[in-house]
N, C-alpha and C positions, 0 to 999 in steps of 0.2 A: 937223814936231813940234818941241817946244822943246824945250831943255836943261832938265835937271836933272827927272827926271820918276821917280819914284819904283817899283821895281819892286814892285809890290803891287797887290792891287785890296780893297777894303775894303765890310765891309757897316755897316746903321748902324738905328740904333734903332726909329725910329718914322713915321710919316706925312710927321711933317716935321724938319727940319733944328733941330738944339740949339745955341744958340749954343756950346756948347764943341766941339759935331761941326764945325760951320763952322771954327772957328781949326783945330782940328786936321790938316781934312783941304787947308786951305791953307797949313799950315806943311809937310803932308805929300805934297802933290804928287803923289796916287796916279796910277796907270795908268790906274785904271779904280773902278768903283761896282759892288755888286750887290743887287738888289733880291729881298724876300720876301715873303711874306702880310701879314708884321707891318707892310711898308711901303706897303700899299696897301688904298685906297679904294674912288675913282670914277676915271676916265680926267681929269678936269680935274687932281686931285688928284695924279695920279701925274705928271702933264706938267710941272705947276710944281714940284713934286719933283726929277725928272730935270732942270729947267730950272738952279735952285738947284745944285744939284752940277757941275755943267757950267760954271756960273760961277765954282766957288771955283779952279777949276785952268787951270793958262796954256797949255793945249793940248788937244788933238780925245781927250774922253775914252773912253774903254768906258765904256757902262753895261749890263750883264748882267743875265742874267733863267733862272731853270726853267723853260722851256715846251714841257715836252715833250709834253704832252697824257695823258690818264689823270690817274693820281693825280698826278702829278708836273708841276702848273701852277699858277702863283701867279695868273694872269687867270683869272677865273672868271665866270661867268654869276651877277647878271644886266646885269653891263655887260658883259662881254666874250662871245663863241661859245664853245662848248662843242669839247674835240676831243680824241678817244678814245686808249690807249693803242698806243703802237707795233704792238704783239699783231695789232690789230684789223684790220690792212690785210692781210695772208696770210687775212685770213678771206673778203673779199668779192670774191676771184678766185685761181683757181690759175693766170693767166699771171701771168708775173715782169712783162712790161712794161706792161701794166694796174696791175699793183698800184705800179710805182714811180710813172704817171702822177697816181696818187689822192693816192701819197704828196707827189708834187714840189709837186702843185695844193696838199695841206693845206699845207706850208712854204709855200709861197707869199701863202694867206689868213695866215699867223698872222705871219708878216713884217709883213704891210700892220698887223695889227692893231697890233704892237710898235715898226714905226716909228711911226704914229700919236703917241704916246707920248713919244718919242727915244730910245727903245730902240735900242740898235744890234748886240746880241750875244744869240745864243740860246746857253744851254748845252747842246744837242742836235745833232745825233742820238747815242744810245746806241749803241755798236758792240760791247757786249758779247754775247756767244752764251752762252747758260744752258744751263748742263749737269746733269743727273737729280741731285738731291741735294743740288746749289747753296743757299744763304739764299734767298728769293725778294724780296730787296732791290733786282736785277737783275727776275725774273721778267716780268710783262706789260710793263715796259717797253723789254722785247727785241724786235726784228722777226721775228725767226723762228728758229729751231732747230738752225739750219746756218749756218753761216760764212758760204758762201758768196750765202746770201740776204741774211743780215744785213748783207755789204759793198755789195751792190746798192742795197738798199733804205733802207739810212745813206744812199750816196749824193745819192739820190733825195731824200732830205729836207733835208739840204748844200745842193743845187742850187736847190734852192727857196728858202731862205734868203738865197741869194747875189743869186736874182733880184731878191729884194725889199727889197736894200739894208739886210741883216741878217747878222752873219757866223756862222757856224757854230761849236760849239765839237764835236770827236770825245771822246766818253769811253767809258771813263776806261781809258786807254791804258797799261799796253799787256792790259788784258782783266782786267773783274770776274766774268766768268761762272761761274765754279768756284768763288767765293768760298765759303767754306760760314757763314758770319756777317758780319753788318753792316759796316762800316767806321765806322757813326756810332758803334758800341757797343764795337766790338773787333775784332786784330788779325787777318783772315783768313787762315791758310796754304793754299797750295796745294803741294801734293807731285807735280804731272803733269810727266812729264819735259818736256824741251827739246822733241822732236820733238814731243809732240802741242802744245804750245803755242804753236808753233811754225806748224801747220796748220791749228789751230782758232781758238784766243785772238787771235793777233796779225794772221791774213788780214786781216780788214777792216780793220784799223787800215792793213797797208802797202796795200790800193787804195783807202784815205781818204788818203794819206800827203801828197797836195799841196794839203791842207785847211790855213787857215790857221791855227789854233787847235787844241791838244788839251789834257782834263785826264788827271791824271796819278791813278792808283789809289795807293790805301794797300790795298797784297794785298803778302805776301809769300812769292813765287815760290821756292821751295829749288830749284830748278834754275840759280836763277841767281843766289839771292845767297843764303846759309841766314839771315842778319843781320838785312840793313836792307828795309821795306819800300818799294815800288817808287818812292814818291814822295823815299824819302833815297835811295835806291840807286845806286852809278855803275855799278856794273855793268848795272843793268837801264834808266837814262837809255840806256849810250853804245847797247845793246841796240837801244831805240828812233830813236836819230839811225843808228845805222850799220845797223842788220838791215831795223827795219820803215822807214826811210828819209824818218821825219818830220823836216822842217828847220823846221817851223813857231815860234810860239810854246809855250811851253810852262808852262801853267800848271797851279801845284799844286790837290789837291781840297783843300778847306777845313783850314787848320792847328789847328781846333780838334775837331773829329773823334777818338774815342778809340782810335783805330788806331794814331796817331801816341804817343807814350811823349815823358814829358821836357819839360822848359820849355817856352811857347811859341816865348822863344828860340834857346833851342838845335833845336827842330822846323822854324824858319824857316834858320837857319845851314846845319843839315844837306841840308834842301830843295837850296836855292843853290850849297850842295858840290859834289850830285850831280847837278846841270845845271840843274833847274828855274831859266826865265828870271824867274818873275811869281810872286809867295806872294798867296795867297788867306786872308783871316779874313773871316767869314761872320756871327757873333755879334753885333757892332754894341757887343760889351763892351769900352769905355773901356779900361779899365786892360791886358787882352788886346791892343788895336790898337797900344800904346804900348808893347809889348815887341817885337812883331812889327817895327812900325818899328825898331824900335833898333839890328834887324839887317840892315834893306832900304838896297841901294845903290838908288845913279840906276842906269838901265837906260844900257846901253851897252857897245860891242863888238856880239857877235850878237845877243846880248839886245833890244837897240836898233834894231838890222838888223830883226828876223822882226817886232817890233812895226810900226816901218813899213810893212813888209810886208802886215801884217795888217790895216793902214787903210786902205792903198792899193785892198783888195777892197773895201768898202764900196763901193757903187755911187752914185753921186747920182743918178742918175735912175732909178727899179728897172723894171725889164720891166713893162710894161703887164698892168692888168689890168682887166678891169670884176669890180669885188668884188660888186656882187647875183649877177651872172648867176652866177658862181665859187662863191660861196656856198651859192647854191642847187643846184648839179650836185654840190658835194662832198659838205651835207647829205645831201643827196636817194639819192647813191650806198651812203652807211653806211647810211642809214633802212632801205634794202629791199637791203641788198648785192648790187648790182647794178652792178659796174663799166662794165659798154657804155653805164652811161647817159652818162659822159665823153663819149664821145666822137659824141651826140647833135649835131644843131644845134639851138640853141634853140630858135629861130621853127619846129619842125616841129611841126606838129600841137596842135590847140589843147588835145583832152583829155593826152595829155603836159604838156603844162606845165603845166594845173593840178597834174599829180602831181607834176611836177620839183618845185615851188615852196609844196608841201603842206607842209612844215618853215620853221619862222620862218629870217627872213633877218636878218642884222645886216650891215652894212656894214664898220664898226670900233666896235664897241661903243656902248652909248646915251652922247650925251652930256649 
């Protein structure tokens, strides 16, 4: 990794690169890139996209992506597979280790799909656990109900990513599931003491804890700080590095979010106060990215550290897959939730495979 790399990861306008995005984000030397609907096409489109960005900066960038599946995915059909919300995998087996299997296999296809691309960062899996009464901002894109499913079956989708030479991003740490309103609209309080947050909120995030990437909530926890919420907070950062045990990177959710109160600058100062390694603007608004800078050092010290870190997972060569046959056992499993069909062999039986293979297959998208 070079010097001088800029603690930030930045979004941007449109399809393609503006000549004034280009000088900017070469004076700016960001961490990283994140991509949205507004910035995408067709898969050729998107590649010379990510290609262009990757060359404005003098080192191995992040380019990030939403792909969580459900509502919450910028790849869309009809060039990309289609792939259900988090929700949907508790639904098509009651063993835990069938459903992580479904799970691992979907990170796995949508890896292949987003490296295709030069994607190299998912911002998933969601490790929040939603509770009765929550915003449903959280909702279907939760795994399941309980903590302790939701840290398995985070996992499960982590590992998959990892396989397929995509890093995983935990959010949003340390737990939006109580929230009871938006974070994109306003500030959420939570009043649950310590100990339940403690048991519920925070489990999957400490057996996510040696994932390389987390983001960080705008919720503000009165148990642990009555003030600032979690993304200004030291108290509820050192919470996160000392309690639930993440060393990883630590990137903020989006600084332009109306969670956050106060200048862009001063939202990006306070972030950095309170430990966040990496500030996140999402908007692709000029004159917003050019405040945010103003307060972004180079990365370095741990900052620097966990980044490396966090490249050094990227796999070059990702685990083998054959994406039809993959494709069509994953389809084929949601189609009729039927999780044994996994663990089928293909070549058995010739009426079987016409039904495995009964839902369109995509490879990595048309191109």
């Amino acid at each position: 990794m070079a010097r001088g790399i800029g603690a930030c990861i930045f979004g941007l306008g449109g399809t393609k690169l503006t000549a004034e995005e280009a000088r900017f984000f070469a004076d700016a030397q960001p961490l990283g890139f994140i991509l949205f609907r507004r910035n995408i096409e067709t898969p050729d489109q998107v590649k010379a996209l990510v290609a262009s960005l990757k060359a404005l900066v003098g080192h191995d960038a992040l380019v990030l992506i939403d792909q969580e599946g459900g509502r919450v995915r910028r790849l869309r059909p009809p060039h990309w597979p289609d792939y259900p919300p988090a929700s949907r995998f508790g639904e098509v087996s009651n063993d835990s280790l069938e459903q992580r299997e479904i799970i691992r296999l979907g990170a796995r296809l949508m890896a292949h799909d987003l490296r295709a691309l030069g994607i190299n960062v998912d911002c998933a899996p969601v490790l929040d656990v939603p509770q009765a009464g929550a915003h449903d901002v959280v909702g279907d894109r939760a795994y399941a109900p309980t903590a302790q499913d939701v840290a398995v079956m985070g996992r499960a989708c982590a590992e998959g990513l990892l396989a397929g030479g995509v890093l995983p991003v935990i959010k949003h740490i340390p737990g939006h599931g109580r929230a009871g309103a938006d974070s994109h609209n306003d500030l959420p309080r939570v009043d649950s003491s310590l100990d339940d947050l403690m048991a519920v909120d925070f489990y999957p995030f400490q057996v996510n804890a040696d994932m390389p990437i987390a983001m960080t909530a705008h919720v503000l926890y009165t148990a642990i700080d009555r003030r600032n919420p979690g993304t200004t907070s030291r108290k509820c950062l050192k919470l996160v590095r000392d309690v639930i045990g993440f060393d990883g990177l630590l990137v903020t959710d989006d600084l332009s979010m109306n969670a956050l109160s106060g200048a862009l600058n001063k939202r990006a100062k306070a972030s950095l106060r309170a430990g966040c390694d990496v500030l996140l603007h999402c908007n692709g608004q000029m004159d917003q990215m050019r405040q945010v800078l103003n307060e972004t050092p180079k990365l370095k010290g741990e900052a620097l550290r966990r980044a490396k870190a966090a490249l050094t997972r990227i796999l070059k060569t990702p685990e083998p897959l054959d994406v039809v046959e993959a494709r069509a056992r994953f389809d084929g499993v949601l189609a009729r939730g039927n999780i044994a069909e996994l663990h089928r062999d293909p070549t058995e039986g010739q009426a079987m495979e016409r039904q495995a293979t009964a839902e369109p297959v995509t490879a990595q998208g048309s191109r």
